[in-house]
SEZARO-232040 format. One line per field, with one value per residue (C-alpha): residue in three letters; residue number from 1; chain; y, x, z. Coordinates in nm, 4 decimals. Layout:
<tikes>
residu	(Ala	...)
num	(NUM	...)
chaine	(A	...)
v	(Y	...)
u	(X	...)
w	(Z	...)
</tikes>
This chain:
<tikes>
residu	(Unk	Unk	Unk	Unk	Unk	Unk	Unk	Unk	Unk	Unk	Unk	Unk	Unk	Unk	Unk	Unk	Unk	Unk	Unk	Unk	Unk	Unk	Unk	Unk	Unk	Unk	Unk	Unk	Unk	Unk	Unk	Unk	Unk	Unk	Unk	Unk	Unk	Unk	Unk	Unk	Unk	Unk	Unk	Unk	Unk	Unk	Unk	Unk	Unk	Unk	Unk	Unk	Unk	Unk	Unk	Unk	Unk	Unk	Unk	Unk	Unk	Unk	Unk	Unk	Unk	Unk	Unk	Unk	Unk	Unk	Unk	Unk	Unk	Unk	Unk	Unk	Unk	Unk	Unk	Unk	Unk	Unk	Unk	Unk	Unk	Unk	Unk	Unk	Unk	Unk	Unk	Unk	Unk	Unk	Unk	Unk	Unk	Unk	Unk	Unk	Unk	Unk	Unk	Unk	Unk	Unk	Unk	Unk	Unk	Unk	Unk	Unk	Unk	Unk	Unk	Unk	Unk	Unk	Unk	Unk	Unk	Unk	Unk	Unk	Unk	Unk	Unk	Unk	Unk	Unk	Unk	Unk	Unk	Unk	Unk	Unk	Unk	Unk	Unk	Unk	Unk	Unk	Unk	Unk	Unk	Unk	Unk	Unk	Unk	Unk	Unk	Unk	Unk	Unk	Unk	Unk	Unk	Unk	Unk	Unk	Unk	Unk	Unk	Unk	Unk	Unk	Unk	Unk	Unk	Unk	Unk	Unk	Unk	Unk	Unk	Unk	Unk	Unk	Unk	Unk	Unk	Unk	Unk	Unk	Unk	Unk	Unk	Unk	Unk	Unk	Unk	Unk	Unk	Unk	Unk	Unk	Unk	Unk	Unk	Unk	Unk	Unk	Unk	Unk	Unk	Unk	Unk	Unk	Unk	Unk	Unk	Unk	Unk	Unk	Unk	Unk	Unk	Unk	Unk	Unk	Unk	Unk	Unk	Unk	Unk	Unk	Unk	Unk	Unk	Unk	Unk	Unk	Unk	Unk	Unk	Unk	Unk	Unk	Unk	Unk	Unk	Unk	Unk	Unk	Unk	Unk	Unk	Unk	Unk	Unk	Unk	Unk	Unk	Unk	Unk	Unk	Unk	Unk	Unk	Unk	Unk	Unk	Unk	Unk	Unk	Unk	Unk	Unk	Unk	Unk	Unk	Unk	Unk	Unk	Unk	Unk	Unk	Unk	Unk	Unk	Unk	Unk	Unk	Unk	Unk	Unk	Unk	Unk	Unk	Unk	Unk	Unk	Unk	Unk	Unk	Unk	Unk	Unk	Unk	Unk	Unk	Unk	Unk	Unk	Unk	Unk	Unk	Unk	Unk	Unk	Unk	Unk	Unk	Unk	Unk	Unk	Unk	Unk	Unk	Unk	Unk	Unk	Unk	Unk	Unk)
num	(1	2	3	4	5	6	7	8	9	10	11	12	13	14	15	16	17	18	19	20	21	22	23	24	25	26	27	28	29	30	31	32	33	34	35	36	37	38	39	40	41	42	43	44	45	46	47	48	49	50	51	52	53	54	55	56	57	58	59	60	61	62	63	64	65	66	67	68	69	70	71	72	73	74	75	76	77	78	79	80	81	82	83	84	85	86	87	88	89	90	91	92	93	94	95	96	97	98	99	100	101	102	103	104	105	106	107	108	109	110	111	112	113	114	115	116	117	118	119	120	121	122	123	124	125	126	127	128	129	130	131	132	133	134	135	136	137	138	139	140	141	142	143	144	145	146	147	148	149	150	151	152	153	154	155	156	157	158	159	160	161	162	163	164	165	166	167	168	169	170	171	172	173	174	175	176	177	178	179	180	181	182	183	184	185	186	187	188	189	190	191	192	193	194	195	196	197	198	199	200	201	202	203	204	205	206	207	208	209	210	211	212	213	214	215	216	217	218	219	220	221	222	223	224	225	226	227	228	229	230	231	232	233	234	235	236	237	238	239	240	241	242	243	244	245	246	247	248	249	250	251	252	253	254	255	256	257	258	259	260	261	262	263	264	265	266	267	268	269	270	271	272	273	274	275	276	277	278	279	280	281	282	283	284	285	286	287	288	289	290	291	292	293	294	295	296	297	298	299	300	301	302	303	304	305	306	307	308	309	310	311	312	313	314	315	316	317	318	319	320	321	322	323	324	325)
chaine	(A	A	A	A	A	A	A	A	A	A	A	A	A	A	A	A	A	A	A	A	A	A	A	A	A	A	A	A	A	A	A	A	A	A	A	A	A	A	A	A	A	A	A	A	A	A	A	A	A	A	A	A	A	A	A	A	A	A	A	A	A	A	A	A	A	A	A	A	A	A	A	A	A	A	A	A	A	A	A	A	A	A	A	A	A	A	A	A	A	A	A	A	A	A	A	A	A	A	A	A	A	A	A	A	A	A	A	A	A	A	A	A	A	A	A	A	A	A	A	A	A	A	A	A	A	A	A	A	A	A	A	A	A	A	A	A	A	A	A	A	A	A	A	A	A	A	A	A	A	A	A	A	A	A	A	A	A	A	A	A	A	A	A	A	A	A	A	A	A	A	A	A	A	A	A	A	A	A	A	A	A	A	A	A	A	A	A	A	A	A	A	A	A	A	A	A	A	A	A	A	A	A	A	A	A	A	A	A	A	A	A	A	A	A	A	A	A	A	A	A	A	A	A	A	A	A	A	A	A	A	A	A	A	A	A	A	A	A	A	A	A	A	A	A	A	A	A	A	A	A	A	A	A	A	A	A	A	A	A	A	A	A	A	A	A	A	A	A	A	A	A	A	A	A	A	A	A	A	A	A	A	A	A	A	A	A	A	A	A	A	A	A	A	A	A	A	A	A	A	A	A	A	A	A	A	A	A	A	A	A	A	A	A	A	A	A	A	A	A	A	A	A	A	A	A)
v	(5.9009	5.7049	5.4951	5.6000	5.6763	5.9334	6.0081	6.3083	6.3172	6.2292	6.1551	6.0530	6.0226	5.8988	5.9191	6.1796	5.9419	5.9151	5.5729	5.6471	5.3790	5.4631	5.3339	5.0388	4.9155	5.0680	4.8561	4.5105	4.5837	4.6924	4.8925	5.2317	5.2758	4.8899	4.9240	5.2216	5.0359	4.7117	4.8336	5.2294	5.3529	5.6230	5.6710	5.5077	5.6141	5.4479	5.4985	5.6118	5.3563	5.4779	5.4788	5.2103	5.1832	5.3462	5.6630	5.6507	5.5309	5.8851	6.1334	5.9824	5.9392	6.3076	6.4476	6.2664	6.3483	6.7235	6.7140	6.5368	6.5316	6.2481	6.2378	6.1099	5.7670	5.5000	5.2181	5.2208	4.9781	4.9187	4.7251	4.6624	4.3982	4.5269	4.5779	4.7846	4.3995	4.0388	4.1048	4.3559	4.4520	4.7935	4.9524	5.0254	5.1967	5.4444	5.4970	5.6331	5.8233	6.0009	6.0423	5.8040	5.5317	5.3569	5.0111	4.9168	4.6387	4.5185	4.3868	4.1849	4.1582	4.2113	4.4528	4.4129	4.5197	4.8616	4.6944	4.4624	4.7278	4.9832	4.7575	4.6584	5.0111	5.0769	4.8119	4.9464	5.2782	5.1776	4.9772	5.1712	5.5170	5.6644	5.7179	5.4617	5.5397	5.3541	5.3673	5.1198	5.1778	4.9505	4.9547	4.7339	4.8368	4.5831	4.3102	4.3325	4.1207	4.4232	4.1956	4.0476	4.2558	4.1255	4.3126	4.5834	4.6843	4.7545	4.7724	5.0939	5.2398	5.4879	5.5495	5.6731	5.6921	5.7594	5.8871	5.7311	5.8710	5.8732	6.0055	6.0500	5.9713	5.5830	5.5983	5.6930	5.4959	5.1578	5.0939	4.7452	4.5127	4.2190	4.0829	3.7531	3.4623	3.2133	2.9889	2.8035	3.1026	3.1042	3.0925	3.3288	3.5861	3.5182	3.5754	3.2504	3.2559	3.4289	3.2562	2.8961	2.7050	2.8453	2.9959	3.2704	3.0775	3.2274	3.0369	3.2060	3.4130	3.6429	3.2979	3.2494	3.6787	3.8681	3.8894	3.6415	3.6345	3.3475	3.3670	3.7193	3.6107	3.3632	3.6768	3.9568	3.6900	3.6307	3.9676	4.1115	3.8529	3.9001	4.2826	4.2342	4.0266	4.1724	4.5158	4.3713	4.2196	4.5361	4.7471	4.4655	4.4816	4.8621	4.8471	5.0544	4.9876	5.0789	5.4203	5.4973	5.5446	5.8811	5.8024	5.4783	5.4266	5.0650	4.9136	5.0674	4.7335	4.7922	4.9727	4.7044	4.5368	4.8263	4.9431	4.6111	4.5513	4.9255	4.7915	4.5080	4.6845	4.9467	5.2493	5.5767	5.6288	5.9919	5.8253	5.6766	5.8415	5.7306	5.7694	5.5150	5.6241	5.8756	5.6893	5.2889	5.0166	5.0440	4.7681	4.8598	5.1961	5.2859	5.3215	5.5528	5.7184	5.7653	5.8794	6.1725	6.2734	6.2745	6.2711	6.6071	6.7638	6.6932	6.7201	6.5261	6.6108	6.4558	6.2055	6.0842	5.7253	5.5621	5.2410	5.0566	4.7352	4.5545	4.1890	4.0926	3.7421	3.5007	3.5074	3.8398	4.0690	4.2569	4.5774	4.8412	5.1025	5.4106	5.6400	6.0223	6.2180)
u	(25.2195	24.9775	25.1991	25.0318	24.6605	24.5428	24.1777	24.0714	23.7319	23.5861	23.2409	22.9898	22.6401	22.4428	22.0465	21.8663	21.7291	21.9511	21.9126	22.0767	22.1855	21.8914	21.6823	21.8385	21.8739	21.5289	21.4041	21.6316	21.6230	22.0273	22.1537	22.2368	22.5775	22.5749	22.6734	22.8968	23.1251	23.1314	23.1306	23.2276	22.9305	22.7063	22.4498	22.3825	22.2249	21.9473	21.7582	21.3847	21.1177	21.1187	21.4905	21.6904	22.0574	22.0916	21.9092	22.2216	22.4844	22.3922	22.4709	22.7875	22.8705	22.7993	23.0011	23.3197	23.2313	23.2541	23.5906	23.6214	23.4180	23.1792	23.2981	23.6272	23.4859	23.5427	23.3634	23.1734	23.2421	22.9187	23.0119	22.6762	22.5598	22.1929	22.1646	21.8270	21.7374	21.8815	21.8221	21.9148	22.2355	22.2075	22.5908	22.3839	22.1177	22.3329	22.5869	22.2255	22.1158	22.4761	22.4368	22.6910	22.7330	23.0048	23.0325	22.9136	22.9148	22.8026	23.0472	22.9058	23.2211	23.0935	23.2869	23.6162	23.4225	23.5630	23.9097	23.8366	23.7030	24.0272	24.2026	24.0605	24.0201	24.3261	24.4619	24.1407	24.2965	24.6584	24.5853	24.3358	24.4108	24.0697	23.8987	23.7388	23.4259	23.4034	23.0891	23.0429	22.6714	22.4727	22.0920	22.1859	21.9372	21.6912	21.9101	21.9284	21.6864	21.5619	21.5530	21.9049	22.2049	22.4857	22.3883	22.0818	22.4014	22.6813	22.4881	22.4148	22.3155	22.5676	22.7865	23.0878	23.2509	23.6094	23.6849	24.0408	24.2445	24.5366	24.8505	25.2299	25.3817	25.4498	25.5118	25.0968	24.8220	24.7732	25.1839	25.1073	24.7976	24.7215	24.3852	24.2698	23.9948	23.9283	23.5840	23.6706	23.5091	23.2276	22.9541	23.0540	22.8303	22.5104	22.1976	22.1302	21.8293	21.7349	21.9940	22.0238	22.1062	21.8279	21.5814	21.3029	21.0268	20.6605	20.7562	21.0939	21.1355	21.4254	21.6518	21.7182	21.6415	21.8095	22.2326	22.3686	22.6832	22.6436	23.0130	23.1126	23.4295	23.5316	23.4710	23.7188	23.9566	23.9474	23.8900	24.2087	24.4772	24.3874	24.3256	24.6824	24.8771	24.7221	24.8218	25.2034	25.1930	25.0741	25.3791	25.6017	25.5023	25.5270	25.8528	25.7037	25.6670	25.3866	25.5907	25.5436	25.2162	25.0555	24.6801	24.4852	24.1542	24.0519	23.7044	23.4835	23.4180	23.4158	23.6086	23.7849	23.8632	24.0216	24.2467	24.3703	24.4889	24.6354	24.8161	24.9458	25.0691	25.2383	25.0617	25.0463	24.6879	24.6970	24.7163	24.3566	24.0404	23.7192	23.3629	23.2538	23.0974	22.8620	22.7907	22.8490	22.8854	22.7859	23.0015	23.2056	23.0839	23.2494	23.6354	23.5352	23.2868	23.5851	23.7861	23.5307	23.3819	23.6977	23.9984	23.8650	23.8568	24.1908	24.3546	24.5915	24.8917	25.1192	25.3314	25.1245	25.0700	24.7841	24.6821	24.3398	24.2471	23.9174	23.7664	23.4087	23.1885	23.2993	23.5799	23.6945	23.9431	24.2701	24.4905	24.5729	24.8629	24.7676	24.9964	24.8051	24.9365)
w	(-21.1694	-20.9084	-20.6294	-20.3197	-20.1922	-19.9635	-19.7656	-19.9668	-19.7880	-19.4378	-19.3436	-19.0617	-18.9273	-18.6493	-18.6235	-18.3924	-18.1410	-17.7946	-17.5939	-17.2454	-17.0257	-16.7315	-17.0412	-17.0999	-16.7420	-16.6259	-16.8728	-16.7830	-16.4235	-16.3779	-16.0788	-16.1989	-16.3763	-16.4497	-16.8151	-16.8364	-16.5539	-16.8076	-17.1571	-17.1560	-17.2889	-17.1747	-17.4884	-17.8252	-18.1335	-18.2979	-18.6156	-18.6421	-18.7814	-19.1217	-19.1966	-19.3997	-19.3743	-19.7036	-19.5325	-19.2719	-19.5014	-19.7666	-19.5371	-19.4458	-19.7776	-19.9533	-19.6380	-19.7828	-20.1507	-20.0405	-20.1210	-20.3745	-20.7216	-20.7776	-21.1004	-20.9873	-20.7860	-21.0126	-20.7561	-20.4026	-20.1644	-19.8230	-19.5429	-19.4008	-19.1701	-19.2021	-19.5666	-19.6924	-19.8324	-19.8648	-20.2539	-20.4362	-20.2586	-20.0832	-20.2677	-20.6108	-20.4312	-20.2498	-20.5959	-20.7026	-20.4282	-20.4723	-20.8306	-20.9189	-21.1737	-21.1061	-20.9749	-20.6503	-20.4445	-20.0721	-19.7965	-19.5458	-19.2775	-18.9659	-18.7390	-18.9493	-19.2569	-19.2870	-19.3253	-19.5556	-19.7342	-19.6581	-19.8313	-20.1562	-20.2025	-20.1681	-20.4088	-20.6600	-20.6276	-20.7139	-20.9935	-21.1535	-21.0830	-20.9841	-20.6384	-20.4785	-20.2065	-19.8928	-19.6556	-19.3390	-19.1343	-18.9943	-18.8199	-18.5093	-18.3000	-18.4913	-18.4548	-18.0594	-17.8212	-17.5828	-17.3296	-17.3625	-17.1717	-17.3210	-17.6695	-17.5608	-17.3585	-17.6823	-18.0201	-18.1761	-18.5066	-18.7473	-19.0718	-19.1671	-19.5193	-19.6398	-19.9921	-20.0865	-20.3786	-20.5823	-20.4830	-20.5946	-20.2774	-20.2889	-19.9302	-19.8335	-19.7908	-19.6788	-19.5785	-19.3767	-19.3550	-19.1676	-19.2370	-19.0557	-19.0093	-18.7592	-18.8739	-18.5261	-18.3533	-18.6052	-18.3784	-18.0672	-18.2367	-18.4933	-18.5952	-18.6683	-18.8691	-19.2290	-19.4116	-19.6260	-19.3482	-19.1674	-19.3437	-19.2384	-19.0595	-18.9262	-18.6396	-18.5287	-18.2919	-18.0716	-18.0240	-18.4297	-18.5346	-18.3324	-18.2462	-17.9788	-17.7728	-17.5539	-17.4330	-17.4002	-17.2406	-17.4898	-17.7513	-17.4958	-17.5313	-17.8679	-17.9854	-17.7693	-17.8617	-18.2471	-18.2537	-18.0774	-18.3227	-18.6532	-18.4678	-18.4676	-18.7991	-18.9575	-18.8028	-18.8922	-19.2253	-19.2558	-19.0572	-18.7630	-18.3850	-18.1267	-18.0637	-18.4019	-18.3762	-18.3965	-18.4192	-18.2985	-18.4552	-18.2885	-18.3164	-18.1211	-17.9481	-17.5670	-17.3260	-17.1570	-17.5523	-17.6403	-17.3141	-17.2873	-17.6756	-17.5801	-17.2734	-17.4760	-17.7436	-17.5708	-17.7432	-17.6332	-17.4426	-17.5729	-17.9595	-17.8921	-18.0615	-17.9631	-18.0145	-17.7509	-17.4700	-17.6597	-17.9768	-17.8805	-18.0723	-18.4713	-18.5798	-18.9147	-18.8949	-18.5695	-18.7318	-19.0128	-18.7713	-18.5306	-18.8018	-18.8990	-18.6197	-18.3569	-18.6387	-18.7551	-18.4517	-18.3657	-18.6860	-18.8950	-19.0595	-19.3461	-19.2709	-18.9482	-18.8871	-18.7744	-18.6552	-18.7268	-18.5928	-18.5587	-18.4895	-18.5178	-18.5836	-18.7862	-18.6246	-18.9024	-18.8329	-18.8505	-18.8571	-19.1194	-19.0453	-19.3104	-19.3654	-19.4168	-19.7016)
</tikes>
């Protein structure tokens, strides 16, 4: 009998190419040590000319099938921001890549895409009994003006996957969700141009192509107080408190995002796992990144509890508490 889910496989990649800060601020003119004391982060990752997101996303992906067999994923869910295309949808291309069939189908929710994602997966799993496979990656570096701090700074380029099955335990899983929108907030970070309210143009250039935060302390704001009330929610709804908590896996947003929804929540600082300062900012990727690359090195065990939370544009966002089996 299926009542519960379990991550039967873990996966992650970044590309080869290291972008160090004394780039970046060589480049933009910033004292030395200007963005690690702002943001946390040391080095990014970002993808060589010739790759597509679906070149990032495969890796990622047949690491988590390793343990379980492709045979056994009855649909694959890609939270991409920077699809291979705007048409056809990227999720098909990668199902083949793998050697899979199944359905497949494109998420487009910003930084809380890996969430949304978490979740349906784990109501696809429950209800239908067979493994579902979810990649988030993203190609940010070619959505970032070079010459504009504010993003040059954060963005970066990765994947990660998770592999989600059945299991008997009722009590695994997905045990509380909270996910949230605020359209109010709709406009704190775009790319304003490419879509049907703006369509491509010869004439556009870095203001409507490329990713803009125009109010980077309207988004801290923002981004803390809802990361901090889905976070509550979510325990609520499991029946759990901040103590509880074995593993955080937050958005790998900033440093000072994610030390202050830590402080506010009362968590543990030695529950934390982070990718951060070595990898940046990849957007959904960075949980499920987080969760394979650091999560594996320090081990999980049954029974443990961990926390996810995550807000991006649109306003989108929210918290999953995931119970390992």
């Amino acid at each position: 009998m299926i009542s519960g889910t379990r991550i039967a496989g873990l996966g992650h990649h970044a590309p080869e190419r290291i972008v160090s800060n004394a780039e970046i601020e060589a480049r933009l003119g910033l004292e030395p040590g200007w963005i690690l004391s702002r943001v946390g982060i040391r080095s990014r990752r970002y993808a060589a000319s010739q790759e597509a997101l679906t070149d990032l996303a495969r890796p990622a992906a047949a690491m988590a099938l390793q343990a379980a067999a492709p045979q056994d994923i009855g649909f694959l869910l890609l939270a991409t921001s920077t699809p291979d295309h705007l048409l056809p949808p990227s999720a098909p291309l990668l199902a083949h890549q793998l050697g899979l069939t199944c359905g497949a189908m494109d998420l487009a929710g910003a930084c809380a895409g890996f969430l949304n994602a978490l979740v349906l997966a784990d109501g696809l799993v429950r209800a239908h009994g067979r493994s579902v496979l979810v990649v988030a990656a993203n190609i940010l570096s070619r959505r970032i003006d070079p010459s504009d701090r504010s993003t040059s700074a954060l963005f970066a380029d990765a994947a990660g996957a998770v592999v989600l099955a059945p299991a008997p335990d009722a009590a695994s899983g997905v045990i509380g969700a909270d996910l949230v929108s605020d359209g109010s907030g709709y406009d704190l970070i775009r790319i304003p141009g490419g879509g049907s309210r703006m369509p491509f143009s010869p004439a556009m250039g870095p203001d409507e192509l490329f990713m803009q935060m125009p109010d980077g302390r309207e988004v801290f704001t923002r981004a803390v107080e809802t990361m901090v009330s889905s976070s509550q929610k979510a325990l609520a709804a499991a029946g759990l408190k901040a103590v509880d908590v074995d593993h955080w896996v937050p958005h790998q947003a900033n440093v000072r995002i994610t030390s202050a929804v830590e402080r506010r929540l009362g968590l543990n600082p030695v529950s934390g796992l982070s990718t951060l300062e070595e990898f940046g900012n990849s957007s959904a990727a960075t949980i499920p990144f987080t969760l394979s690359r650091a999560g594996s090195a320090r081990g999980f065990s049954a029974g443990d509890t961990l926390l996810m939370s995550a807000v991006g544009a649109g306003l989108s966002g929210g918290a999953v508490v995931f119970r390992w089996s």
